[in-house]
N, CA, C and O atoms as a GROMACS GRO file, in nm:
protein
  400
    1UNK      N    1   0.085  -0.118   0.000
    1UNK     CA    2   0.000   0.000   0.000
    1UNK      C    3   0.089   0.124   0.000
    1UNK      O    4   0.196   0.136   0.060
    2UNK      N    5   0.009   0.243  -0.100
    2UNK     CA    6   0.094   0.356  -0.097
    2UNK      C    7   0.073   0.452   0.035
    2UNK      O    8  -0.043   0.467   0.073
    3UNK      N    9   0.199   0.531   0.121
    3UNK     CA   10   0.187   0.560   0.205
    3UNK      C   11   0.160   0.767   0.095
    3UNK      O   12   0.256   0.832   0.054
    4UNK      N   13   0.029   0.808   0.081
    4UNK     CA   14   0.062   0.900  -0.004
    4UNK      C   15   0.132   1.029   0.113
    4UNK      O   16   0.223   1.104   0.077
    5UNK      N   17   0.095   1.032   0.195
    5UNK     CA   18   0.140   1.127   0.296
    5UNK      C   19   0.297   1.156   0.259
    5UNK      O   20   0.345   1.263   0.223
    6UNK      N   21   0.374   1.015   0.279
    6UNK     CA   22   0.506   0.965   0.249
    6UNK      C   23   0.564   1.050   0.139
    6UNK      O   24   0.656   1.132   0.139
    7UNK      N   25   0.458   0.992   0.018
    7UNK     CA   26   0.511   1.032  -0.126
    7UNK      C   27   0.465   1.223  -0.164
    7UNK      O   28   0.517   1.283  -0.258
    8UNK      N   29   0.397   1.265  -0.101
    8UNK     CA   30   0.395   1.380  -0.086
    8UNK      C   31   0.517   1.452  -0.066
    8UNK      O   32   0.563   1.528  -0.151
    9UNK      N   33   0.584   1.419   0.079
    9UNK     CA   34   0.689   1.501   0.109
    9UNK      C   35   0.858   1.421   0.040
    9UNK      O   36   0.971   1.436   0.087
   10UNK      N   37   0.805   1.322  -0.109
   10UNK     CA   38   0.901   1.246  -0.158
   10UNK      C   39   0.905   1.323  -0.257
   10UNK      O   40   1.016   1.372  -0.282
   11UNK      N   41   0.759   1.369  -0.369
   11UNK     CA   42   0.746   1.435  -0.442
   11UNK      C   43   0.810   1.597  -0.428
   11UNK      O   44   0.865   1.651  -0.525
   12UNK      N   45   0.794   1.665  -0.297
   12UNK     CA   46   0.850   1.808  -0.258
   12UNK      C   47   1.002   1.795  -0.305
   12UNK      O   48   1.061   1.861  -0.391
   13UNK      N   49   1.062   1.665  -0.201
   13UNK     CA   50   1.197   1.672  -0.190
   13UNK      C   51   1.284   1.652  -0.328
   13UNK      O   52   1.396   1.701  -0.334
   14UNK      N   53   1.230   1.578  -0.438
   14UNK     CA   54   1.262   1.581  -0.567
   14UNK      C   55   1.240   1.733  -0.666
   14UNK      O   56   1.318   1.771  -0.754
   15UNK      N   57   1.138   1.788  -0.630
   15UNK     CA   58   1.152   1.909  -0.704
   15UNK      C   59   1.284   2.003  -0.631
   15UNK      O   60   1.384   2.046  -0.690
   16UNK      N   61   1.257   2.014  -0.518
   16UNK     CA   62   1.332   2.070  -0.431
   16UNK      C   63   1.547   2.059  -0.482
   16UNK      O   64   1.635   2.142  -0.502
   17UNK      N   65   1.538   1.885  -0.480
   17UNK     CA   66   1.651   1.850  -0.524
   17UNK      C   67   1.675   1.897  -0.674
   17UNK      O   68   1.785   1.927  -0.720
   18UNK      N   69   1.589   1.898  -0.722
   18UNK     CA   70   1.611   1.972  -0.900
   18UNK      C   71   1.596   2.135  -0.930
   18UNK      O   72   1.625   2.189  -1.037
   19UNK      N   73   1.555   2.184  -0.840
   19UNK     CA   74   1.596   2.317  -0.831
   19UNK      C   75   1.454   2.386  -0.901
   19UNK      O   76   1.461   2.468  -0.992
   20UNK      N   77   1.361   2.351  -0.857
   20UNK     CA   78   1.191   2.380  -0.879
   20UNK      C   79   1.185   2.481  -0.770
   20UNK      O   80   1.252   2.491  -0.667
   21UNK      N   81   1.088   2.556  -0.820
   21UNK     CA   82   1.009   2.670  -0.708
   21UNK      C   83   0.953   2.634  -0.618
   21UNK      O   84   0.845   2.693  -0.628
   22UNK      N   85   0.951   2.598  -0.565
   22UNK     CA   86   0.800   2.476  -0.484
   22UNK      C   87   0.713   2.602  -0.366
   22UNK      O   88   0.630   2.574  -0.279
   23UNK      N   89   0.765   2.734  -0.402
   23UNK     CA   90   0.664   2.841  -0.347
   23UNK      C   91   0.561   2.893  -0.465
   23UNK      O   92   0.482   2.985  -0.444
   24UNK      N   93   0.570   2.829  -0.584
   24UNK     CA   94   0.530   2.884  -0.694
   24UNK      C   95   0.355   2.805  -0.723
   24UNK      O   96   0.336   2.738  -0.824
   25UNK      N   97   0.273   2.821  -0.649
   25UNK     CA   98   0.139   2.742  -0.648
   25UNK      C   99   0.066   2.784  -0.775
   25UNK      O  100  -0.014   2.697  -0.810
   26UNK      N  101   0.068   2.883  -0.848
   26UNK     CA  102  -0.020   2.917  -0.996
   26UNK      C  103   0.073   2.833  -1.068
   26UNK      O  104   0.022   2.734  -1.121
   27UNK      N  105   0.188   2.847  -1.083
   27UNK     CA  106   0.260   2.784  -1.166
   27UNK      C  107   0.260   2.614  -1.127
   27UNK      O  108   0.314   2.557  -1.222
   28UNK      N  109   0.224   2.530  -1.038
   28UNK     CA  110   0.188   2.434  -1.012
   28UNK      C  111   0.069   2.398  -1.094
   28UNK      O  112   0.066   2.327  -1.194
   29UNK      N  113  -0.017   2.455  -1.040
   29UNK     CA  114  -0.170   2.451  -1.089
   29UNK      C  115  -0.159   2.437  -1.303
   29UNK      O  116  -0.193   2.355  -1.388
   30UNK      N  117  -0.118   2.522  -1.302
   30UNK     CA  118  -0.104   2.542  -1.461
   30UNK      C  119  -0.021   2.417  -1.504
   30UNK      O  120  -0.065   2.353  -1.599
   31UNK      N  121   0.117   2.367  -1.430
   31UNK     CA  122   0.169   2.233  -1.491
   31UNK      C  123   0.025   2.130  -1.428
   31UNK      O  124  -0.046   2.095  -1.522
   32UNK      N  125  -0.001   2.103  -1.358
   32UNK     CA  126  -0.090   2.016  -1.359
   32UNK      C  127  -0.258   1.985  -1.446
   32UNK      O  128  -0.345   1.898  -1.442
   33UNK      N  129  -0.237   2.104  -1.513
   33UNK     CA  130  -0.354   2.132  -1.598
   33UNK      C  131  -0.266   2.064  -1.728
   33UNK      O  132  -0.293   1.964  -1.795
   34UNK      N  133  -0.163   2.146  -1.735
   34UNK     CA  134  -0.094   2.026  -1.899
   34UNK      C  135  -0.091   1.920  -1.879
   34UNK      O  136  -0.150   1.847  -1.960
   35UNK      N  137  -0.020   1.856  -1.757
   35UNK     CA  138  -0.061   1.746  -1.720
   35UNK      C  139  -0.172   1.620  -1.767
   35UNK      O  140  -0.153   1.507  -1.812
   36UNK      N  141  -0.279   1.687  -1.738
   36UNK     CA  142  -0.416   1.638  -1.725
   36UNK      C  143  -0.465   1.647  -1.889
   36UNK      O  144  -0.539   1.558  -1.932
   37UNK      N  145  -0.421   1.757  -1.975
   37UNK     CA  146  -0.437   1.810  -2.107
   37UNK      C  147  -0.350   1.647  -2.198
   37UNK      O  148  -0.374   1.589  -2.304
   38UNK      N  149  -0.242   1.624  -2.084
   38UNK     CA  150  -0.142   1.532  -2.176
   38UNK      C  151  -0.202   1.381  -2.133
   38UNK      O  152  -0.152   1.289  -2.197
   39UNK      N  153  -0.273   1.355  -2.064
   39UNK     CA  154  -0.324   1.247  -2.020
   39UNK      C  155  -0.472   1.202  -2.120
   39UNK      O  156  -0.508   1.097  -2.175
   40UNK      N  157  -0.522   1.320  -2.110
   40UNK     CA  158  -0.620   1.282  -2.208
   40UNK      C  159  -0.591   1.242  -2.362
   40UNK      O  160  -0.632   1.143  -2.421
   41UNK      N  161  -0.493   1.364  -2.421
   41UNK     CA  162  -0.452   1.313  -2.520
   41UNK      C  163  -0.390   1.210  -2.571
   41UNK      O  164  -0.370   1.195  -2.692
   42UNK      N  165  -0.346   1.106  -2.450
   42UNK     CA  166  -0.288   0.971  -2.465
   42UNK      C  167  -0.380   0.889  -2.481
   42UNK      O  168  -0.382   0.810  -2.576
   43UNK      N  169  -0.460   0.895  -2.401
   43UNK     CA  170  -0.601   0.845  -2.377
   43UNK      C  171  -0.674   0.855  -2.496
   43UNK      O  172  -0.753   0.761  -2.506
   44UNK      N  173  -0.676   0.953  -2.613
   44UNK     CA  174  -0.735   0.988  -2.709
   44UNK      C  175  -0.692   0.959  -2.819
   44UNK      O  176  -0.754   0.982  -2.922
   45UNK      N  177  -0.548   0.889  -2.814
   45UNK     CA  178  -0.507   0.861  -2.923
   45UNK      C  179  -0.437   0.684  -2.900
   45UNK      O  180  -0.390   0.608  -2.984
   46UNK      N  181  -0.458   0.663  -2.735
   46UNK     CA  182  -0.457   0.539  -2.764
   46UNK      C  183  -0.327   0.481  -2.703
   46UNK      O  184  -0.290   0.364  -2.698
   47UNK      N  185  -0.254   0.621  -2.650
   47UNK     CA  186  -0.038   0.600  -2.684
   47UNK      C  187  -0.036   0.476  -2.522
   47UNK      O  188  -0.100   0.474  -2.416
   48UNK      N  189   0.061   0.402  -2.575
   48UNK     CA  190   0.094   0.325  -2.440
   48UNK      C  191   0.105   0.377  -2.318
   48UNK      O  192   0.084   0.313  -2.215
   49UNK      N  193   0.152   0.547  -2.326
   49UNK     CA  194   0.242   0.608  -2.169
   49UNK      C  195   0.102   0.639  -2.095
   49UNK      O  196   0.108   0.719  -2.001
   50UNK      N  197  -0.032   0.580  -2.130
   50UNK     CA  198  -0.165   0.668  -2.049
   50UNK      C  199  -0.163   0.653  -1.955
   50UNK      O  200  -0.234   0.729  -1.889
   51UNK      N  201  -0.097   0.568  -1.891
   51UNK     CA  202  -0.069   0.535  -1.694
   51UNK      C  203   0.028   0.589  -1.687
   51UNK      O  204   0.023   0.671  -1.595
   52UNK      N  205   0.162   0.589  -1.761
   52UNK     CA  206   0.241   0.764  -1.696
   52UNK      C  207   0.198   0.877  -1.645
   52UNK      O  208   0.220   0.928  -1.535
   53UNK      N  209   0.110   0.925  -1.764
   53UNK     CA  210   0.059   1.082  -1.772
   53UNK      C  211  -0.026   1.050  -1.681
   53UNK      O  212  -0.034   1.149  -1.609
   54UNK      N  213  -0.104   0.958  -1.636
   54UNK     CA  214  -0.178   0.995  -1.538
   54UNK      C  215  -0.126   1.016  -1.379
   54UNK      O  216  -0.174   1.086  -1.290
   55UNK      N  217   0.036   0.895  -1.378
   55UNK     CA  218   0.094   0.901  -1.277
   55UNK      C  219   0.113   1.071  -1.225
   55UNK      O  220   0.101   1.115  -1.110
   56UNK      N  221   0.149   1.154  -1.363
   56UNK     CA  222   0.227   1.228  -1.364
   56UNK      C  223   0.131   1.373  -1.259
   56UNK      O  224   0.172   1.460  -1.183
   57UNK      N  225  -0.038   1.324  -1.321
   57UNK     CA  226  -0.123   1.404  -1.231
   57UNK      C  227  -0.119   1.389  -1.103
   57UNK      O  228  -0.099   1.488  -1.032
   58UNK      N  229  -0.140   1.237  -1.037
   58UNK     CA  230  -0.108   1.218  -0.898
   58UNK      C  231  -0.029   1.288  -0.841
   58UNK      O  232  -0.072   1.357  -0.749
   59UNK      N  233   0.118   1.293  -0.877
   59UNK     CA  234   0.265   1.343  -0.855
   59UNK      C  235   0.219   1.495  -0.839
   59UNK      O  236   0.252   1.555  -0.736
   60UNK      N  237   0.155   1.550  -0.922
   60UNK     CA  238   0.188   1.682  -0.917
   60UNK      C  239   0.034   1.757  -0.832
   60UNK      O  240   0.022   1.879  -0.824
   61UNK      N  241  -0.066   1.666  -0.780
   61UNK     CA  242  -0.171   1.650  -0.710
   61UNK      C  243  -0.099   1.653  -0.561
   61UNK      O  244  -0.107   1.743  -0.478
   62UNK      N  245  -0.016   1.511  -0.550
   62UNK     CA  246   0.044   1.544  -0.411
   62UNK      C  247   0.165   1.625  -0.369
   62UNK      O  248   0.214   1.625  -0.256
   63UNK      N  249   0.213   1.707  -0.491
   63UNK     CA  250   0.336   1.837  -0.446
   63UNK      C  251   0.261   1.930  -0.424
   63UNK      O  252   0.298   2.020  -0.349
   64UNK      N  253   0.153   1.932  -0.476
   64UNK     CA  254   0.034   2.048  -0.421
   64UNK      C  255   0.010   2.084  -0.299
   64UNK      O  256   0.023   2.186  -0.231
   65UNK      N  257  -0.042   1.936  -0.279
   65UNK     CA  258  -0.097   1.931  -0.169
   65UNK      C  259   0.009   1.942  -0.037
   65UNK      O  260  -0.040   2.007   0.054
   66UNK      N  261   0.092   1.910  -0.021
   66UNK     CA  262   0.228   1.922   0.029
   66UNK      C  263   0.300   2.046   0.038
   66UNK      O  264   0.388   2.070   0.121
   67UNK      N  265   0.257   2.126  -0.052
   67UNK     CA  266   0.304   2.265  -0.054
   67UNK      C  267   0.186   2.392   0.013
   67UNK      O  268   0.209   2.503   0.061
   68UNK      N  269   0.065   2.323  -0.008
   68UNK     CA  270  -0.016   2.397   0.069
   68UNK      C  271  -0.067   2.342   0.210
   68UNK      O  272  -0.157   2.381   0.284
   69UNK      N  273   0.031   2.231   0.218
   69UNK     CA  274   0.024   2.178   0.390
   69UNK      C  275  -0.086   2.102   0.443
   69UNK      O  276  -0.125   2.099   0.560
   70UNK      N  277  -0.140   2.029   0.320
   70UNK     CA  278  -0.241   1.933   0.382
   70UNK      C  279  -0.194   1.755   0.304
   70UNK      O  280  -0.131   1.714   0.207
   71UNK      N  281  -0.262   1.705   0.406
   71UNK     CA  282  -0.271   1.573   0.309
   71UNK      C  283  -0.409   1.559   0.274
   71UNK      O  284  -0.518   1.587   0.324
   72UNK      N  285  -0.341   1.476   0.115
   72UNK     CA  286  -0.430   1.442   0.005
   72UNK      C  287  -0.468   1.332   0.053
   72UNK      O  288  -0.579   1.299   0.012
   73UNK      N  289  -0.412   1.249   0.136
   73UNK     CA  290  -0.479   1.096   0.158
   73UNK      C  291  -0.599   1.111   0.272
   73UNK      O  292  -0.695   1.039   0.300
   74UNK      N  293  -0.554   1.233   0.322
   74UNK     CA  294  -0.677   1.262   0.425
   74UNK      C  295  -0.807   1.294   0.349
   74UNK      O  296  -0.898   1.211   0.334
   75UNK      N  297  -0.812   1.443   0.292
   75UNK     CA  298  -0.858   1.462   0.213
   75UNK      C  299  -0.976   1.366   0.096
   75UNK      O  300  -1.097   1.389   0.094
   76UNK      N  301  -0.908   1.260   0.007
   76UNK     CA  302  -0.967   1.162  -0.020
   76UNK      C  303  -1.026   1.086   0.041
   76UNK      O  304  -1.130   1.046  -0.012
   77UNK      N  305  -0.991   1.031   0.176
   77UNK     CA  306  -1.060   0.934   0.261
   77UNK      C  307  -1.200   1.045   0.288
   77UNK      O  308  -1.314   1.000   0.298
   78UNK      N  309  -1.172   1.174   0.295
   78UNK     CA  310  -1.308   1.270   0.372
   78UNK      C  311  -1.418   1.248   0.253
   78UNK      O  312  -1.537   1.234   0.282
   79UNK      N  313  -1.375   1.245   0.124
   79UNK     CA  314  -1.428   1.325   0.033
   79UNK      C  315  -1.482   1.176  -0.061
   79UNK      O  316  -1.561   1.187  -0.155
   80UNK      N  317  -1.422   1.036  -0.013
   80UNK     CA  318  -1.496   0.910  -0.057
   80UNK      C  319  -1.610   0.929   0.031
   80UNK      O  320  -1.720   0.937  -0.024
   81UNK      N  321  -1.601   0.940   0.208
   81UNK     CA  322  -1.711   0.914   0.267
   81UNK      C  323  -1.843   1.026   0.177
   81UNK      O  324  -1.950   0.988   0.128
   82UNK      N  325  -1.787   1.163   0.181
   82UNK     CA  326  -1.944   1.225   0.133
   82UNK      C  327  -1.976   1.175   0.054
   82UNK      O  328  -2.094   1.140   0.051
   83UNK      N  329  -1.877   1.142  -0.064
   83UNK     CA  330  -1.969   1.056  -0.220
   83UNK      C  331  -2.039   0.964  -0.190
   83UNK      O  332  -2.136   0.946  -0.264
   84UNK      N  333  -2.017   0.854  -0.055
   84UNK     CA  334  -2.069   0.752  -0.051
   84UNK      C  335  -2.241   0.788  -0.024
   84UNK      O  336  -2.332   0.728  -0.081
   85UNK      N  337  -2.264   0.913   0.086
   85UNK     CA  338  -2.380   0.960   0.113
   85UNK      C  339  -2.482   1.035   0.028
   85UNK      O  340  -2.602   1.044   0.050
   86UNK      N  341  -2.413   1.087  -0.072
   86UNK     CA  342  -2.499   1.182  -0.200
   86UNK      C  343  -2.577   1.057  -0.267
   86UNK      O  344  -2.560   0.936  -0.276
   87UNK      N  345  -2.652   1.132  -0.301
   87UNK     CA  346  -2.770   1.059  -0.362
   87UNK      C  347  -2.764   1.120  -0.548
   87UNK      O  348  -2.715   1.232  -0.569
   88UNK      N  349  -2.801   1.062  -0.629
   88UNK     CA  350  -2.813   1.063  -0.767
   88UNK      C  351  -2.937   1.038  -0.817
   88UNK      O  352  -3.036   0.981  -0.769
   89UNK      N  353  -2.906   1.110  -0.963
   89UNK     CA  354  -3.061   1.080  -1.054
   89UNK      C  355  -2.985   1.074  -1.202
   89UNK      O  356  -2.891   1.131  -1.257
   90UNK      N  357  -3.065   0.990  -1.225
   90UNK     CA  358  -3.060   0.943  -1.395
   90UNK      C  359  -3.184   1.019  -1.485
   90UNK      O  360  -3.298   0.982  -1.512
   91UNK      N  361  -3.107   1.147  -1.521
   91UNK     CA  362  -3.233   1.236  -1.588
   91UNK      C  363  -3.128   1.241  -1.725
   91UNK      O  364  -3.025   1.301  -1.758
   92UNK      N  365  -3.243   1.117  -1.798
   92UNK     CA  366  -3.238   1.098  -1.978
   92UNK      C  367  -3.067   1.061  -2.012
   92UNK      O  368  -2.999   1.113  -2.101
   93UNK      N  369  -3.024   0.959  -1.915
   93UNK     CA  370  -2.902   0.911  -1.984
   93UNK      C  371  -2.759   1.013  -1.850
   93UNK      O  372  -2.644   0.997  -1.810
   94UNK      N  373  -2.827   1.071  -1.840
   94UNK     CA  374  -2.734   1.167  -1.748
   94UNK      C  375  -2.736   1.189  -1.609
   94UNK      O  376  -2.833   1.237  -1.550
   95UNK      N  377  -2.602   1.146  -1.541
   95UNK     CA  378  -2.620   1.096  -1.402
   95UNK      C  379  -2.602   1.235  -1.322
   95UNK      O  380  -2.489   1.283  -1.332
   96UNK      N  381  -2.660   1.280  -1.275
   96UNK     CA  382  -2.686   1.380  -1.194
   96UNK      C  383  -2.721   1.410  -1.017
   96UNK      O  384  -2.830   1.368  -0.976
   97UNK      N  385  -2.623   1.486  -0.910
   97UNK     CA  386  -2.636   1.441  -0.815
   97UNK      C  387  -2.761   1.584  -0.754
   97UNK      O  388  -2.770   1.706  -0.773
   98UNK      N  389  -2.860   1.449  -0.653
   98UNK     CA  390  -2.954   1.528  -0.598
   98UNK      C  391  -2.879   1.644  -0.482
   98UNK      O  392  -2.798   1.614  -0.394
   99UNK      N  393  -2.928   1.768  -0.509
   99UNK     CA  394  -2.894   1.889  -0.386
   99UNK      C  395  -2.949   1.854  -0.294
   99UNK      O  396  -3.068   1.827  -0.311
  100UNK      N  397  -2.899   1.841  -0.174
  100UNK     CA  398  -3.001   1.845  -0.033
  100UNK      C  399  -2.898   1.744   0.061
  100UNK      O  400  -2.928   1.715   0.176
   0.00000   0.00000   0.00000
């Protein structure tokens, strides 16, 4: 099992060691948007690396998160329980979650 907490402050210490900004949070945000831009397009064309590029979102999901001082594994564990409680509707093919 992945310890992500772990790989958070594994992910910091590698940018850190390569000489990255790691105070630079827009500029995070924006690589993780190409990121996500380059994942799909693997995905869209089919290329073998589509579990890289997606690795590559995780990675740059938990330097985030690490840089703005929370954990992501917390976070996810909070944010499976609410999904588990929302309720949904299937209006004409389209899954849609009930407000309330």
């Amino acid at each position: 099992m992945i310890d992500l907490n772990e790989k958070q402050k594994e992910v910091i210490q590698n940018k850190i060691n390569h000489g990255w900004d790691v105070g630079n949070i827009n500029l995070e945000f924006n690589l993780l948007y190409g990121e996500v831009a380059e994942a799909f397009d693997a995905y869209n064309k089919k290329k073998e690396d589509l579990g890289l590029e997606l690795a590559d979102v995780a990675l740059y999901l938990l330097g985030i998160s690490e840089m703005l001082g929370f954990s992501l594994e917390e976070q996810i564990e909070k944010k499976i329980e609410i999904n588990k409680k929302r309720k949904y509707t299937n209006k004409n093919g389209v899954i849609q979650r009930v407000e309330g």
